[in-house]
C-alpha positions as CSV (number, residue, x, y, z in Angstrom):
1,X,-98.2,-35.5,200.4
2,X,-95.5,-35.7,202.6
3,X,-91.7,-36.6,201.7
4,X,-91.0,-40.4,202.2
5,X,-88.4,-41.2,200.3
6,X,-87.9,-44.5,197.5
7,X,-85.1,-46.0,200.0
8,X,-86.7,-45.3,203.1
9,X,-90.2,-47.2,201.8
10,X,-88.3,-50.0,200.5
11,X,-86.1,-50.4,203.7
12,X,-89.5,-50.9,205.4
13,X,-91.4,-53.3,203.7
14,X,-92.2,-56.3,204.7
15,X,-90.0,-58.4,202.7
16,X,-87.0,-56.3,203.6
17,X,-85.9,-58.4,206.5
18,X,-85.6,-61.5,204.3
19,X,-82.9,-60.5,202.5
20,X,-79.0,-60.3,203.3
21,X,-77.9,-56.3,203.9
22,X,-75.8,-56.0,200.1
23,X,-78.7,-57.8,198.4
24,X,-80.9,-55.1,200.0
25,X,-79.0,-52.5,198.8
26,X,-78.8,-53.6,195.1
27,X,-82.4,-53.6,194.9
28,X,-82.5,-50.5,196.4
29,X,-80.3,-49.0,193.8
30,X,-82.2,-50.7,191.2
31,X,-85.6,-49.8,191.6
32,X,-86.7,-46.9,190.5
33,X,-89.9,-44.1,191.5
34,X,-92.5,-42.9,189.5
35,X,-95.2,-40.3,189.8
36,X,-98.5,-40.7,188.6
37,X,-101.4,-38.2,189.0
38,X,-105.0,-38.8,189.6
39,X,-106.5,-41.4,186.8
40,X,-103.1,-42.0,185.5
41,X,-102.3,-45.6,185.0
42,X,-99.9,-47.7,187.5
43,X,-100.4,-50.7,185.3
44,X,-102.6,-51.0,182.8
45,X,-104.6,-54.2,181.4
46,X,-103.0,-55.9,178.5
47,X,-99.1,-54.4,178.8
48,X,-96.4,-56.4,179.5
49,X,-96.0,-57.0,183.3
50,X,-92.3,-56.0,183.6
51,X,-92.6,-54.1,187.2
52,X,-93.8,-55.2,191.2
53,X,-95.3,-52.1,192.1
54,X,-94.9,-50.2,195.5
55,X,-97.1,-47.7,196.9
56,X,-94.8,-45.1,198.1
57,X,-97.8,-42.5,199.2
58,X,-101.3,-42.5,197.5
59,X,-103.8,-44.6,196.7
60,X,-104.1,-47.2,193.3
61,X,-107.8,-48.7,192.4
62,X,-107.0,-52.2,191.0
63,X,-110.3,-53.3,188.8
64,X,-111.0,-54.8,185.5
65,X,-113.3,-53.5,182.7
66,X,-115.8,-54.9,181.0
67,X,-116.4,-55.0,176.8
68,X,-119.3,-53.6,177.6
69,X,-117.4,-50.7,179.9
70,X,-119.1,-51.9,182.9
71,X,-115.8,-51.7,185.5
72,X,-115.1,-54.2,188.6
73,X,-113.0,-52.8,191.4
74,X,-111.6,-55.4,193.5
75,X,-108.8,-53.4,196.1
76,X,-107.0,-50.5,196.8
77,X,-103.4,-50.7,197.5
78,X,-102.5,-48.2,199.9
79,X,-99.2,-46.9,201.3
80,X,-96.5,-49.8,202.0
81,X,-98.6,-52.1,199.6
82,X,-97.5,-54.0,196.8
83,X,-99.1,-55.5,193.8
84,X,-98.3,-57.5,190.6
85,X,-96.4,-60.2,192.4
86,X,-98.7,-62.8,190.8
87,X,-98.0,-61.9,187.2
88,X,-94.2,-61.6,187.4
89,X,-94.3,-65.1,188.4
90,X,-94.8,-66.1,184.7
91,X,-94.0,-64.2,182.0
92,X,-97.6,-62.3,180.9
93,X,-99.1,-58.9,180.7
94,X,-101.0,-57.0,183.3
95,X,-104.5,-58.9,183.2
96,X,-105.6,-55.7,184.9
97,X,-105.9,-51.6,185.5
98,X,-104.2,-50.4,188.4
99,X,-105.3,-46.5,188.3
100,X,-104.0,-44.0,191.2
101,X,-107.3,-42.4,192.8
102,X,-105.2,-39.6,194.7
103,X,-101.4,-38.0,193.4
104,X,-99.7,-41.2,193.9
105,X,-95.8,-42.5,194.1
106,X,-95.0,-45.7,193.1
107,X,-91.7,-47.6,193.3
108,X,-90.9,-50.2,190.4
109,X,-89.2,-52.9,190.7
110,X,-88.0,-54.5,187.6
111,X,-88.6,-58.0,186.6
112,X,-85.3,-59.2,186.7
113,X,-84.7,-57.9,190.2
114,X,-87.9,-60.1,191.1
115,X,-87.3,-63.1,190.1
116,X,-83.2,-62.9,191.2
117,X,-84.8,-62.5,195.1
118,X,-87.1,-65.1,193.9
119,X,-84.7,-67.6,192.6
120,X,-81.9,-66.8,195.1
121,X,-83.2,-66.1,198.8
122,X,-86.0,-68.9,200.4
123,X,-86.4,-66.4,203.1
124,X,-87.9,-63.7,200.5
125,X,-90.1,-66.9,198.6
126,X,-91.8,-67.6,202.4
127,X,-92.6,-64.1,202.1
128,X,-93.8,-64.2,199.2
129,X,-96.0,-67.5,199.9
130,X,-97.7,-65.8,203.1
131,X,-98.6,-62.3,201.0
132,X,-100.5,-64.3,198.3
133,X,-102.4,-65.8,200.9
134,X,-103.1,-63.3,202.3
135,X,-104.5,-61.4,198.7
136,X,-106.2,-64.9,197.9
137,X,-107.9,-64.9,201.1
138,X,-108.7,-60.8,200.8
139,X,-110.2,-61.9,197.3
140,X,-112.4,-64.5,198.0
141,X,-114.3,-62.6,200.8
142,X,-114.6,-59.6,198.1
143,X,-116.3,-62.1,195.8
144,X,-118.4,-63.1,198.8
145,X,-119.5,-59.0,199.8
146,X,-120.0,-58.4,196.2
147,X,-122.1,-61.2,195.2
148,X,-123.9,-61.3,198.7
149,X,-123.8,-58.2,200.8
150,X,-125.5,-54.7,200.6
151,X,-124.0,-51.5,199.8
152,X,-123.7,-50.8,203.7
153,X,-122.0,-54.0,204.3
154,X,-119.8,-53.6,201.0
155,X,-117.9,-50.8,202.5
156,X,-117.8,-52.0,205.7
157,X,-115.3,-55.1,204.7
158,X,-114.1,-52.6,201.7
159,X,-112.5,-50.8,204.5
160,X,-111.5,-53.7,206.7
161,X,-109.7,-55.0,203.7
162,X,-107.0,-52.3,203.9
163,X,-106.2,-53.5,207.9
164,X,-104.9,-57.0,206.4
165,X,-101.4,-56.2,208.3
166,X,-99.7,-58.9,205.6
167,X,-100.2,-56.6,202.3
168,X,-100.6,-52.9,204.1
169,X,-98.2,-52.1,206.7
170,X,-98.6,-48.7,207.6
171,X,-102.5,-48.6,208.2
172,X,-103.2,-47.3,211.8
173,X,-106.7,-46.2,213.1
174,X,-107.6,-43.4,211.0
175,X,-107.7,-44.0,207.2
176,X,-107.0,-41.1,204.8
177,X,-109.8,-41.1,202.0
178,X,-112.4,-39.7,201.0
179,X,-115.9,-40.5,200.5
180,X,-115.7,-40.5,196.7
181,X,-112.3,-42.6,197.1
182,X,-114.3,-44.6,199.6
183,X,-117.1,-45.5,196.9
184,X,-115.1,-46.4,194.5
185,X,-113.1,-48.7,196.0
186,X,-116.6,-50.6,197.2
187,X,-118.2,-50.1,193.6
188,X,-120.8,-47.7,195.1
189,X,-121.6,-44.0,194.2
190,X,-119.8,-41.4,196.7
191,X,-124.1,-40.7,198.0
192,X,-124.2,-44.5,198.9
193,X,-120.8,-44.5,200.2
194,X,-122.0,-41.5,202.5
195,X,-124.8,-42.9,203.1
196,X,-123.2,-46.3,204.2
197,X,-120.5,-44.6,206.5
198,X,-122.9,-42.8,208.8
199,X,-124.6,-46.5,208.8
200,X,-121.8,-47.9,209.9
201,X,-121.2,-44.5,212.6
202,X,-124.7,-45.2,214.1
203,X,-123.7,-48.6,214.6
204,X,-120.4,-47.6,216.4
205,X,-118.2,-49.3,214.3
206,X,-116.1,-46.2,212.9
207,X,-116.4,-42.0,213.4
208,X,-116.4,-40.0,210.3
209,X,-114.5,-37.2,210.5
210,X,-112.5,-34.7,208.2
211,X,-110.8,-36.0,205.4
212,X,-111.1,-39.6,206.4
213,X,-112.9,-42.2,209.1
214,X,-111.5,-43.7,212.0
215,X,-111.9,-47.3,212.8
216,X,-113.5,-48.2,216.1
217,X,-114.3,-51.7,215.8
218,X,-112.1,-54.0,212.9
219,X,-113.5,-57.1,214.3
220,X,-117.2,-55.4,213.6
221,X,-116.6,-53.8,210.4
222,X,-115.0,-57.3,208.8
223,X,-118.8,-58.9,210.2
224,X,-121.1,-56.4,209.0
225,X,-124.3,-57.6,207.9
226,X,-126.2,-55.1,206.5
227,X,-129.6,-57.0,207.3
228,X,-128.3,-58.7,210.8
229,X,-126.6,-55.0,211.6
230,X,-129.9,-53.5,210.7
231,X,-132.1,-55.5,213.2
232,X,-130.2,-54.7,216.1
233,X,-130.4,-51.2,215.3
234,X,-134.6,-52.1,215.4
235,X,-134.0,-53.8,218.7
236,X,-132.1,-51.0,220.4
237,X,-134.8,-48.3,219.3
238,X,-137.2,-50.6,220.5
């Protein structure tokens, strides 16, 4: 992992900018870092939510779990990202696991911190409005791939979801997972998840390479139909 630090993640997040230089600083002195290793929890379902968690560096798998252990993943928050925003808005517990799939950092920001830039700066709130668009609008098109779509086309808008530039700032071309990180995130096994990326290679939207894939064609990727995608592969052999 490299060696960003707590105060220079929070300086860069996107809500930074809303607030006034001093207010910035208090919540930088007030929110605090921990580490949590692979399977370790960043939230877990039924605590109290008293934290908006930062990804500093890593990687957390937000899903809920079944009583009958059957487990539904619906995003990865990646570096930059934040989550929890919605149940710090009334007083609750987590109504979700957030597990970190890779070493992971995570910067916590109490509750009390939250909803003082909440109550006190309308600049922070407009913020606030636009990112839980932007997560209701990345949720209802994972309800649409995972009712509707294939496993093919499941990772293919599994891994446009992490280019929404309104939750995760720092993505750029080439995205640092792994297969087995790739499959879980998309609810598939890491042989469908391999078998869906070289797919997706053949049909020029991304390269796989060492330690990650790079994204050629976003636009592509967020349209991929497994069936429609498959018959223009059966017209170009043709």
């Amino acid at each position: 992992m490299s060696h960003t630090t707590i105060e220079a993640m929070l300086r860069a997040s996107l809500w930074a900018p809303t607030l006034p230089p001093d207010e910035l600083d208090r919540v930088v002195a007030e929110t605090r870092e921990r580490k949590v290793a692979p399977g370790g929890y960043a939230m877990r379902c039924g605590d109290p939510a008293e934290h908006w968690v930062g990804v500093i560096e890593g990687l957390v798998k937000m899903s809920v779990t079944q009583a009958d252990g059957r487990q539904s993943t619906f995003t990865g928050v990646t570096d930059g990202g934040w989550a929890g925003e919605g149940s710090l808005l009334k007083p609750g517990r987590w109504r979700y696991d957030g597990v970190a799939v890779r070493p992971t950092r995570l910067a916590y920001m109490p509750r009390t911190t939250f909803q003082r830039l909440v109550s006190t700066h309308l600049a922070f709130n407009h913020f606030l409005l636009s990112h839980l668009n932007a997560r209701l609008s990345m949720f209802i098109g994972l309800v649409e791939y995972d009712r509707l779509l294939g496993p093919d086309a499941r990772v293919a808008r599994c891994l446009a979801s992490l280019f929404d530039s309104n939750l995760y700032p720092h993505t750029c071309p080439f995205v640092q997972m792994s297969q087995e990180e790739i499959g879980l995130l998309s609810a598939v096994s890491r042989q469908r998840a391999n078998e869906a990326l070289h797919a997706l290679e053949r049909a020029g939207l991304l390269r796989v390479g060492f330690g990650g894939v790079t994204v050629l064609d976003l636009p592509g990727l967020r349209a991929y139909s497994s069936a429609r995608q498959g018959q223009r592969l059966a017209l170009k052999a043709a």
